[in-house]
MDTraj code that builds the backbone (N, CA, C; nanometers):
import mdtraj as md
import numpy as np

residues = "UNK UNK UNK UNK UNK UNK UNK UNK UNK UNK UNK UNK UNK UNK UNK UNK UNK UNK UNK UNK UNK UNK UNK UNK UNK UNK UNK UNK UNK UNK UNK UNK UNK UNK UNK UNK UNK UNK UNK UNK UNK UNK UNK UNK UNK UNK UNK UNK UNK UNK UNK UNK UNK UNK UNK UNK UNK UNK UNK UNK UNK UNK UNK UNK UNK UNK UNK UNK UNK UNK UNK UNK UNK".split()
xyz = np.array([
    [-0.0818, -2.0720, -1.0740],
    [-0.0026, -1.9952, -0.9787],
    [0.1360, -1.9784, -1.0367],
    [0.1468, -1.8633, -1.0654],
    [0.3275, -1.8122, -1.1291],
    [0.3683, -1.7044, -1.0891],
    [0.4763, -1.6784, -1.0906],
    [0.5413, -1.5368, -1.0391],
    [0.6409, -1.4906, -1.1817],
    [0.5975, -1.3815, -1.2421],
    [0.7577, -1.3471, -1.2965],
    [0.8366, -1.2720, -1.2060],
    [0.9016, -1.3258, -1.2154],
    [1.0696, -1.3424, -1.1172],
    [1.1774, -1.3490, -1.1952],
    [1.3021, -1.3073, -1.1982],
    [1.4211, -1.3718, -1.2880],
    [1.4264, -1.5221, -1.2459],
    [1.5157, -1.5312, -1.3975],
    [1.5015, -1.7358, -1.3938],
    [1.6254, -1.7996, -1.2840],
    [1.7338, -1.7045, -1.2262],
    [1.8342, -1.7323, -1.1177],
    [1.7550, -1.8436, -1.0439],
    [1.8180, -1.9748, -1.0200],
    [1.7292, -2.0422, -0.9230],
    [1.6463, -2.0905, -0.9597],
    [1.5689, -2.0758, -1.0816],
    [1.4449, -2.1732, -1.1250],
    [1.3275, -2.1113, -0.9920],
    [1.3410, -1.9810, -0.9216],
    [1.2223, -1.9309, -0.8090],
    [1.0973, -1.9492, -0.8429],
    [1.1162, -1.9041, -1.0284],
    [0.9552, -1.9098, -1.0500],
    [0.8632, -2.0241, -1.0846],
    [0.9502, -2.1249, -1.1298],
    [0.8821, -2.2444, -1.1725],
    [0.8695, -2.3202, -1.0291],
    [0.9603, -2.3238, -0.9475],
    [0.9708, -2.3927, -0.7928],
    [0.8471, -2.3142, -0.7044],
    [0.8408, -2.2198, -0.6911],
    [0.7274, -2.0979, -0.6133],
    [0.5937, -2.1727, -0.6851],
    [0.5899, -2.1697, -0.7965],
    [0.4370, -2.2232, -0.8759],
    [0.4489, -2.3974, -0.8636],
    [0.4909, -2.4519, -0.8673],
    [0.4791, -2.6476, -0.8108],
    [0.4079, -2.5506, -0.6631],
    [0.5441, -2.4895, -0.5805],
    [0.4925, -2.4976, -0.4340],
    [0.3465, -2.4381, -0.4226],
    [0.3440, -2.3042, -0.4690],
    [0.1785, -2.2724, -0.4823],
    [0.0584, -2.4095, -0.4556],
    [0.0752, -2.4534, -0.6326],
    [-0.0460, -2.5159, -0.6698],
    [-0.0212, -2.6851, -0.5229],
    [0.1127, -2.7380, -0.5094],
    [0.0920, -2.7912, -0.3361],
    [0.0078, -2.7409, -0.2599],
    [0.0434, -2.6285, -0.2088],
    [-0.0186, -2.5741, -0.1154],
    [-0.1816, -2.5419, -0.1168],
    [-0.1980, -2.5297, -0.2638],
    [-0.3660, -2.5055, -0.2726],
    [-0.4056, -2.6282, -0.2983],
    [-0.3487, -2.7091, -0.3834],
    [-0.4420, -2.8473, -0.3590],
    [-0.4641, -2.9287, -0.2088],
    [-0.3408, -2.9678, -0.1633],
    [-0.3740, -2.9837, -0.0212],
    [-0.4545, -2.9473, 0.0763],
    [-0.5074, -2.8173, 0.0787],
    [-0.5722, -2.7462, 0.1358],
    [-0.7164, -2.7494, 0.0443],
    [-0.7481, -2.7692, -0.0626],
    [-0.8610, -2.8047, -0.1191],
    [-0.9037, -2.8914, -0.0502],
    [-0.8287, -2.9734, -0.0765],
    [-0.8504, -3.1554, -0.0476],
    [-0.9643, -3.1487, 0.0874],
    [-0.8486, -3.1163, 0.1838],
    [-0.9581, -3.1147, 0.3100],
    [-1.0409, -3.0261, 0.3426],
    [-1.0625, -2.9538, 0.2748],
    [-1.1281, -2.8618, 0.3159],
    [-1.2961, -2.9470, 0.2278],
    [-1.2710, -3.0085, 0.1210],
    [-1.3597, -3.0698, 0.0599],
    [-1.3939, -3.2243, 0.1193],
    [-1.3007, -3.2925, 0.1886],
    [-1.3073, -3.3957, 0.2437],
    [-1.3918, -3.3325, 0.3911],
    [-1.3894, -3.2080, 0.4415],
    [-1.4458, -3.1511, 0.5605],
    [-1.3511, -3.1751, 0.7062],
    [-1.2264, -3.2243, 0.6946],
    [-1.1147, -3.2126, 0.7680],
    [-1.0597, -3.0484, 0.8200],
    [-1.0786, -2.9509, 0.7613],
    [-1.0811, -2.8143, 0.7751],
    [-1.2112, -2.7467, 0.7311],
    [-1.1781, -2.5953, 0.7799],
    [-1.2857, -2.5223, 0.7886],
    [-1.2099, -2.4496, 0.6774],
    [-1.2795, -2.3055, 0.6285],
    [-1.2704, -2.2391, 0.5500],
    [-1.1333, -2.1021, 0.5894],
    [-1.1192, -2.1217, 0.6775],
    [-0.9965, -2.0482, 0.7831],
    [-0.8312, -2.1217, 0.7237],
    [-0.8726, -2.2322, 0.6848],
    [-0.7275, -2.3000, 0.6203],
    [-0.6929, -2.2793, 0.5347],
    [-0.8371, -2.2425, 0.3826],
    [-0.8505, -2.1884, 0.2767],
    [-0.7227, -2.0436, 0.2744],
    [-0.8133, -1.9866, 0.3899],
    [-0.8234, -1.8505, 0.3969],
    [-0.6484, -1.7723, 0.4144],
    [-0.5623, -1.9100, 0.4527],
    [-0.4232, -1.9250, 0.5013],
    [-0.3547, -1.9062, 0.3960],
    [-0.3883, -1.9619, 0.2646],
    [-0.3222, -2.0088, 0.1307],
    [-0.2559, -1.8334, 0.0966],
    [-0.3766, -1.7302, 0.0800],
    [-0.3041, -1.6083, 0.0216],
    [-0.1509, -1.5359, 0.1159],
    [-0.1963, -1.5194, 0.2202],
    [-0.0674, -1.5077, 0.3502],
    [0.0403, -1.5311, 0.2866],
    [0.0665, -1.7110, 0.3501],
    [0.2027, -1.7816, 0.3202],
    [0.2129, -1.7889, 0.1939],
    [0.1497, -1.7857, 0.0540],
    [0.2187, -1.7700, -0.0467],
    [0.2778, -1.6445, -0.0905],
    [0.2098, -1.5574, -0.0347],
    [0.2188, -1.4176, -0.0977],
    [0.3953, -1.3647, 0.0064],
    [0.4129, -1.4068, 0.1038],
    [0.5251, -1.3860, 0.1889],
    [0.6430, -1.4697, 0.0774],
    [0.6078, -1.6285, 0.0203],
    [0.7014, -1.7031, -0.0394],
    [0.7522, -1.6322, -0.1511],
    [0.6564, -1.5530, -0.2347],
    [0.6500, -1.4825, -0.3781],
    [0.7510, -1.3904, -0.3406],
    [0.7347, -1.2415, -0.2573],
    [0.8089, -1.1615, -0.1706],
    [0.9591, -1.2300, -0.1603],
    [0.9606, -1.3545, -0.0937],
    [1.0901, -1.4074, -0.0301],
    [1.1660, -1.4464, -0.1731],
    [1.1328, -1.5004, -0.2370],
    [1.1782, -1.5527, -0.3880],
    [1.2142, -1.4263, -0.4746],
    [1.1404, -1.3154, -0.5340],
    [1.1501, -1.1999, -0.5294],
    [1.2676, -1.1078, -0.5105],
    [1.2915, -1.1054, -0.4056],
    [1.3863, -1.0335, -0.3168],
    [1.5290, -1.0880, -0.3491],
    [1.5484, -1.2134, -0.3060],
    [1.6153, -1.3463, -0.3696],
    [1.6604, -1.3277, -0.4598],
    [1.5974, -1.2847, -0.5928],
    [1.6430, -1.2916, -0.7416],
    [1.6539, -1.2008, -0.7419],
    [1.6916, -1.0826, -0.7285],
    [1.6359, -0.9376, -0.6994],
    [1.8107, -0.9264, -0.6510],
    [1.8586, -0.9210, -0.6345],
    [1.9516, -0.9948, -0.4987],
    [2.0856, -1.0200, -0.6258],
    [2.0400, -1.1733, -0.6758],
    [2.1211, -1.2272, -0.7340],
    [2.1531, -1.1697, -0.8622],
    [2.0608, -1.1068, -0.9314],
    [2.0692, -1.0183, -1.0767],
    [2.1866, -0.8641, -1.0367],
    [2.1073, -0.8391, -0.9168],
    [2.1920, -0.7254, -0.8801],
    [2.3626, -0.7666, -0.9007],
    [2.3960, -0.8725, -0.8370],
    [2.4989, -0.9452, -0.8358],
    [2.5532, -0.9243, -0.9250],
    [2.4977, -1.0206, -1.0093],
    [2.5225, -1.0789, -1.1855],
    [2.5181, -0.9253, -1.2327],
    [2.5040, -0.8593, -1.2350],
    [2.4892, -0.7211, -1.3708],
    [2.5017, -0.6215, -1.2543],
    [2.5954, -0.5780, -1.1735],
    [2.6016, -0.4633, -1.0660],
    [2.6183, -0.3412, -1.1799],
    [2.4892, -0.2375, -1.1218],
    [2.4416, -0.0937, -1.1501],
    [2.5452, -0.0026, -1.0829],
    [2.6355, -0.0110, -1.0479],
    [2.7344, 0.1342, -1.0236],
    [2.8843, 0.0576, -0.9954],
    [2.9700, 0.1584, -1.0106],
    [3.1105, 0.1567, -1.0715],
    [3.1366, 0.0868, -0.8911],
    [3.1025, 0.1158, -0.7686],
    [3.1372, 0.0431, -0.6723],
    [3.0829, -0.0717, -0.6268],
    [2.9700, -0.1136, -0.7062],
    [2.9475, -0.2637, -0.7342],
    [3.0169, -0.3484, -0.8132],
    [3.0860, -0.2977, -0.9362],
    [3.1475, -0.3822, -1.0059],
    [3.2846, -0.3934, -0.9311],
])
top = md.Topology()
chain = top.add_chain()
for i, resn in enumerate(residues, 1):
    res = top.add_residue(resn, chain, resSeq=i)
    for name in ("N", "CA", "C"):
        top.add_atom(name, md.element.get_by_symbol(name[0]), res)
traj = md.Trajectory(xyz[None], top)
């Protein structure tokens, strides 16, 4: 699980730990039989919103760092 993202923030290496959290945990029980396949089914959602949120974020901060028009700088 990785995102290229700019490196501002370390988003992409932090987003991928949180990913592969989020999917092992949710393995776990779902293999232990503590969840159903509906918990699985949760993982694409909330990561794909985190990727987006991180994204945007760096997206954001580059704009910052290197402003594209004479009334940004």
């Amino acid at each position: 699980a990785a995102h290229g993202v700019s490196p501002f923030g370390a988003r992409g290496a932090n987003s991928g730990v949180q990913d592969a959290d989020n999917l092992a945990w949710k393995l776990d029980w779902l293999l232990k039989g503590w969840a159903g396949p509906e918990l699985l089914a949760s993982y694409g959602p909330e990561r794909e919103y985190a990727a987006d949120e991180n994204i945007l974020n760096s997206t954001r901060a580059t704009d910052f760092i290197t402003p594209k028009s004479e009334i940004s700088r």
